[in-house]
C-alpha positions, -999 to 999 in steps of 0.1 A, spaced: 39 -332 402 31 -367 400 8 -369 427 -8 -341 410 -7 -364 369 -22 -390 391 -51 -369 409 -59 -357 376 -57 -388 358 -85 -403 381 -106 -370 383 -108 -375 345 -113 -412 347 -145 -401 372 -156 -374 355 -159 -401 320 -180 -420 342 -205 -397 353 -208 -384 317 -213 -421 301 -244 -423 321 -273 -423 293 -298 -398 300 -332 -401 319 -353 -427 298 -385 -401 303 -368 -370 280 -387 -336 287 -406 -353 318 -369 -353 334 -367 -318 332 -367 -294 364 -381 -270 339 -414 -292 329 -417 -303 366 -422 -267 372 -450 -259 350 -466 -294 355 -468 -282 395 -477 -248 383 -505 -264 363 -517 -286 396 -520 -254 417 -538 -232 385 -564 -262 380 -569 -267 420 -573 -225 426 -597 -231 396 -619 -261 408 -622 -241 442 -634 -212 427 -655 -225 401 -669 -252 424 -706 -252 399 -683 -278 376 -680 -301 402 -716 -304 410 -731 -301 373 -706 -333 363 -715 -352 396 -753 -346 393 -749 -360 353 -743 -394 374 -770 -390 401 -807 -399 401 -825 -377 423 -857 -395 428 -838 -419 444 -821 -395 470 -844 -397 495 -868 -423 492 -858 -457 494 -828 -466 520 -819 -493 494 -820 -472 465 -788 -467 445 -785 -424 443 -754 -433 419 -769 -460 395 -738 -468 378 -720 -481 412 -751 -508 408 -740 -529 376 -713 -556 381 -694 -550 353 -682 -510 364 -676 -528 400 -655 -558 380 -637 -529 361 -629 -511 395 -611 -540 410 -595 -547 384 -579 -514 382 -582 -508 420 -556 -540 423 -532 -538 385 -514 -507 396 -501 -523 426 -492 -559 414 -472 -538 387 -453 -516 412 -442 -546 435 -432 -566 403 -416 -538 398 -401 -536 433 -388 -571 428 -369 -569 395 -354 -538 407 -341 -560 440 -328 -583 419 -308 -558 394 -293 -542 426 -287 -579 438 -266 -588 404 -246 -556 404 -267 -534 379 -265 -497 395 -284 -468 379 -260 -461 356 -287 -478 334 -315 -460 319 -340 -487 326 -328 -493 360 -329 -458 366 -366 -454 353 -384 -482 372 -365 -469 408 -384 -437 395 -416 -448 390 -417 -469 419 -406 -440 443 -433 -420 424 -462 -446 435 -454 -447 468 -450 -411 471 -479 -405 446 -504 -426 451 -494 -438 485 -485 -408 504 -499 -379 488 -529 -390 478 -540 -414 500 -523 -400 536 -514 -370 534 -547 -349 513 -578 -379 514 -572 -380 559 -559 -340 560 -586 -320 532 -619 -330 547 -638 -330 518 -669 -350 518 -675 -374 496 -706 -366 467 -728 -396 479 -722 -380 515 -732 -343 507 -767 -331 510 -769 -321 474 -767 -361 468 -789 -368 489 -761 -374 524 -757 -351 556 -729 -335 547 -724 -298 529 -707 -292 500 -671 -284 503 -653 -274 473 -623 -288 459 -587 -282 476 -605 -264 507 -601 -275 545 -632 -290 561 -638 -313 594 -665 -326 578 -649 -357 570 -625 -373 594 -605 -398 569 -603 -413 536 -625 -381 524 -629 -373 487 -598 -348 477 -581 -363 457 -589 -395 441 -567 -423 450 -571 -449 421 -575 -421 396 -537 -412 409 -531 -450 408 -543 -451 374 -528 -424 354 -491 -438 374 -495 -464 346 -486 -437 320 -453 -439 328 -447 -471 320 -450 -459 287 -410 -455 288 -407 -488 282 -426 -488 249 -412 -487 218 -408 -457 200 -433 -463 168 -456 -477 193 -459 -447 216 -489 -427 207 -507 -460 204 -500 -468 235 -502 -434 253 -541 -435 236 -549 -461 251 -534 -466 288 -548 -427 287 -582 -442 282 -577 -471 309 -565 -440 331 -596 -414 321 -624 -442 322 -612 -454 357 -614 -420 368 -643 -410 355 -662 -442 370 -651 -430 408 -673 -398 396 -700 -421 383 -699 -444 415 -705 -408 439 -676 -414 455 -651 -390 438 -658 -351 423 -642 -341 391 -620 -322 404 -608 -350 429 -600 -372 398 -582 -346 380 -560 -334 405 -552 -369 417 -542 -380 384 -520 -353 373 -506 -351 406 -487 -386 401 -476 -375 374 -460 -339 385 -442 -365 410 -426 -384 387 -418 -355 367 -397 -340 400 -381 -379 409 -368 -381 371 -361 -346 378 -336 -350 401 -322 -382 390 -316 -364 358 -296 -338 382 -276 -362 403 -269 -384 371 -230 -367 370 -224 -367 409 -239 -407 418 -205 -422 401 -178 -407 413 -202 -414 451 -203 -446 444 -165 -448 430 -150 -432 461 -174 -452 484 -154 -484 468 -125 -469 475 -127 -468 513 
């Protein structure tokens, strides 16, 4: 009977630990439910692109000059991609996403190191958004789709004045070998920097989603400009970081009452 007090006693005693684990810093984004229709919302945009593939090319052409296509070898068929201050911009945010994930690498190494565990909502937040860059950014978009899609780039499709056809968005092709067009890396490195819009205050939230929104859309929208992204490619890049990091706080969100009493009877042995 004792044996039985005492098993109870520490079931309850683990069971108060798991439960006084705040909940996921990111709210609604931790839920399975909204990872679900953000997904469902990737896949409806994507079927949409590749059906509708006259969006692409009307938003592309916008940013081409066509008496430039095929007459001089030097001539810029994208005009923006000419003016340093676009190709300044581009570094910049071509570079900012990853010094901010391996910052963010580092402080979460050293809160591991000095016994913080994920029991804390911050902790528990930047081991989320880091996992969702490199499986965002860094696998999805720029392994698996940009070297397994085959979609040419717009400066490399004969519409734009390259050798290559027209292949529309989220469709095979072996037109392109590697680092092809679908889907936009740096447009899914640049809407990553959403979520570190956790860490912003409340009453300074909308503020701040307006405006890292705008870094986000304007560095997307100058890979269109430059030829060397379609819409679509930008679109679905960005939103698919972001249906990532909706699934890892997902299931951090899930596994928030089981990690404890892991980590309690790991201690233990």
């Amino acid at each position: 009977m004792k044996l039985l007090d005492s098993a109870a006693v520490k079931s309850g005693a683990a069971n108060r630990t798991a439960h006084s684990w705040p909940p996921s810093a990111f709210g609604t984004m931790a839920n399975p439910a909204t990872s679900l229709l953000l997904l469902a919302t990737w896949i409806t945009l994507a079927l949409w692109f590749n059906a509708a593939p006259g969006i692409d090319i009307a938003i592309s052409r916008f940013f081409h000059d066509p008496l430039c296509a095929h007459v001089l070898e030097k001539c810029a068929r994208f005009p923006l991609s000419q003016y340093w201050a676009p190709q300044w911009f581009r570094k910049v945010m071509h570079n900012l996403p990853v010094i901010i994930a391996a910052a963010m690498l580092c402080v979460l190494a050293l809160e591991f190191r000095f016994g913080r565990t994920l029991s804390h909502a911050g902790t528990r937040a930047r081991a989320a958004l880091v996992l969702a860059y490199i499986a965002g950014p860094g696998l999805f978009a720029n392994v698996l789709t940009k070297n397994m899609m085959g979609r040419p780039r717009p400066s490399h499709t004969d519409i734009f004045g390259g050798d290559l056809p027209f292949v529309p968005a989220a469709q095979f092709s072996d037109y392109c070998p590697g680092n092809c067009s679908f889907v936009s890396g740096e447009a899914s490195s640049a809407f990553w920097l959403l979520g570190l819009l956790v860490f912003v205050p409340a009453r300074h939230f909308r503020k701040g989603l307006v405006a890292v929104g705008a870094l986000a859309f304007v560095t997307s929208m100058m890979r269109v400009g430059f030829g060397g992204h379609y819409f679509s490619d930008v679109v679905l890049g960005g939103l698919s970081t972001i249906v990532i990091l909706s699934a890892i706080a997902a299931v951090q969100e899930q596994a928030r009452d089981r990690l404890p009493v892991i980590r309690i009877s790991q201690s233990r042995g």
